[in-house]
C-alpha positions in Angstrom: -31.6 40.3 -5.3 -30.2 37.5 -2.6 -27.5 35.8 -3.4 -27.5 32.1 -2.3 -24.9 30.6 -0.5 -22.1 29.1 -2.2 -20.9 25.7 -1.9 -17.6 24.1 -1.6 -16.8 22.4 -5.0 -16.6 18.8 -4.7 -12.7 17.2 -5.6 -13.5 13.7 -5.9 -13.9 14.0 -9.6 -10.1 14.6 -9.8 -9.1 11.2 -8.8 -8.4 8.4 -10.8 -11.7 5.5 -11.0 -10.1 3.5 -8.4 -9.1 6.0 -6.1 -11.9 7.4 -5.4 -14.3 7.0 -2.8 -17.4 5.0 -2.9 -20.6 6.5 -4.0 -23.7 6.9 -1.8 -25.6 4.0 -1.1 -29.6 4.1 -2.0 -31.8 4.8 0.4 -35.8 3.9 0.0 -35.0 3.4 -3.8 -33.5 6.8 -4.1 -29.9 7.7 -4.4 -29.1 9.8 -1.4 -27.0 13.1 -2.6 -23.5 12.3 -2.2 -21.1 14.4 -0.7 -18.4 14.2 -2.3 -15.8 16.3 -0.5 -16.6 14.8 2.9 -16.1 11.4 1.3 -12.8 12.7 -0.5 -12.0 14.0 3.4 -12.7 10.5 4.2 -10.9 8.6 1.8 -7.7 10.9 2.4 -7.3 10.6 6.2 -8.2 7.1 5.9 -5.3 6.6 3.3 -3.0 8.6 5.5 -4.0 6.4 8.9 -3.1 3.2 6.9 1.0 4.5 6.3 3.4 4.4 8.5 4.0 7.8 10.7 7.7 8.7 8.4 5.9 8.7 5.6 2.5 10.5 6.0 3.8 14.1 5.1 5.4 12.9 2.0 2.1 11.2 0.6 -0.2 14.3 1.8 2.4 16.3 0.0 2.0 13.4 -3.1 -1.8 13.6 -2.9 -2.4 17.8 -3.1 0.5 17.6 -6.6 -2.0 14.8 -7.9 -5.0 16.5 -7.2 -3.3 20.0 -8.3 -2.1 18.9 -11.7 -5.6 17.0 -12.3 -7.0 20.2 -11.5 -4.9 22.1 -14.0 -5.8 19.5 -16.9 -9.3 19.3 -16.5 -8.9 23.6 -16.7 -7.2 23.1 -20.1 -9.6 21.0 -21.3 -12.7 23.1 -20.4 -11.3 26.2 -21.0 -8.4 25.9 -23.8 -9.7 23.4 -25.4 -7.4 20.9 -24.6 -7.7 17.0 -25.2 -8.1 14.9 -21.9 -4.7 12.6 -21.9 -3.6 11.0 -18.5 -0.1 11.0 -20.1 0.0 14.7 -19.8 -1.1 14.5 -16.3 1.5 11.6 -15.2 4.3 13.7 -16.9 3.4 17.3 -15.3 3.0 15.4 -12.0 6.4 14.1 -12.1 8.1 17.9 -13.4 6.2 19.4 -10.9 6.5 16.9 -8.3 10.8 17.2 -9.2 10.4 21.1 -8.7 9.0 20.8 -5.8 11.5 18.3 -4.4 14.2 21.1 -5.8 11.9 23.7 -3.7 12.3 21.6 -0.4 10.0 19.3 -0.3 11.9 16.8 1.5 9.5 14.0 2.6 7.7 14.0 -0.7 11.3 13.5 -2.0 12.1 10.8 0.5 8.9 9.5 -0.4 10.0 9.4 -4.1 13.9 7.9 -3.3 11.6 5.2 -1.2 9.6 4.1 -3.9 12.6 3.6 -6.9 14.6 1.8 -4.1 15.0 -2.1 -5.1 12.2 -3.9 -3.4 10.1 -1.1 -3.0 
């Protein structure tokens, strides 16, 4: 029996609605199958090019805890059961994101001190 190739599994579900990137335009009245982890690709390098240089580690590091604890939740709801609440995610994104400020990551941290500064 052949196996068939396996495909990279798409992330752009685990954005938020207006984060992520545009679907695929139609083409001859049909939808044209998206890609959606070259357009997440897409969306995230654009997103990085628009910062300024000091802060680009810090919001890569800020994007992968997002897209990490969305990933966990959306596991706990398929698998445990678990009621979709973007509460939950918002308040494991901001333990996790302190542990990993604790664990040295420093330009997420700086990142984090830059946005609760006044004027920010």
């Amino acid at each position: 029996m052949r196996r068939r190739p396996r495909q990279r599994e798409a992330s752009s579900h685990l954005l938020p609605p207006q984060l992520r990137p545009p679907t695929a335009p139609r083409v001859e009245g049909e939808r044209r199958r998206p890609r959606p982890q070259v357009e997440t690709l897409g969306w995230w390098r654009k997103s990085i090019a628009a910062v300024p240089k000091d802060v680009r580690n810090g919001l890569n590091s800020l994007i992968i805890l997002v897209a990490w604890e969305v990933w966990k939740h959306c596991n706990a709801c398929v698998f445990d059961n678990v009621r979709p609440n973007i509460q939950e995610v918002l308040r494991s994104v901001n333990t996790e994101g302190g542990l990993w400020c604790l664990a040295g990551a420093s330009k997420l941290q700086e990142l984090v001190l830059r946005s609760l500064a006044p004027g920010a």
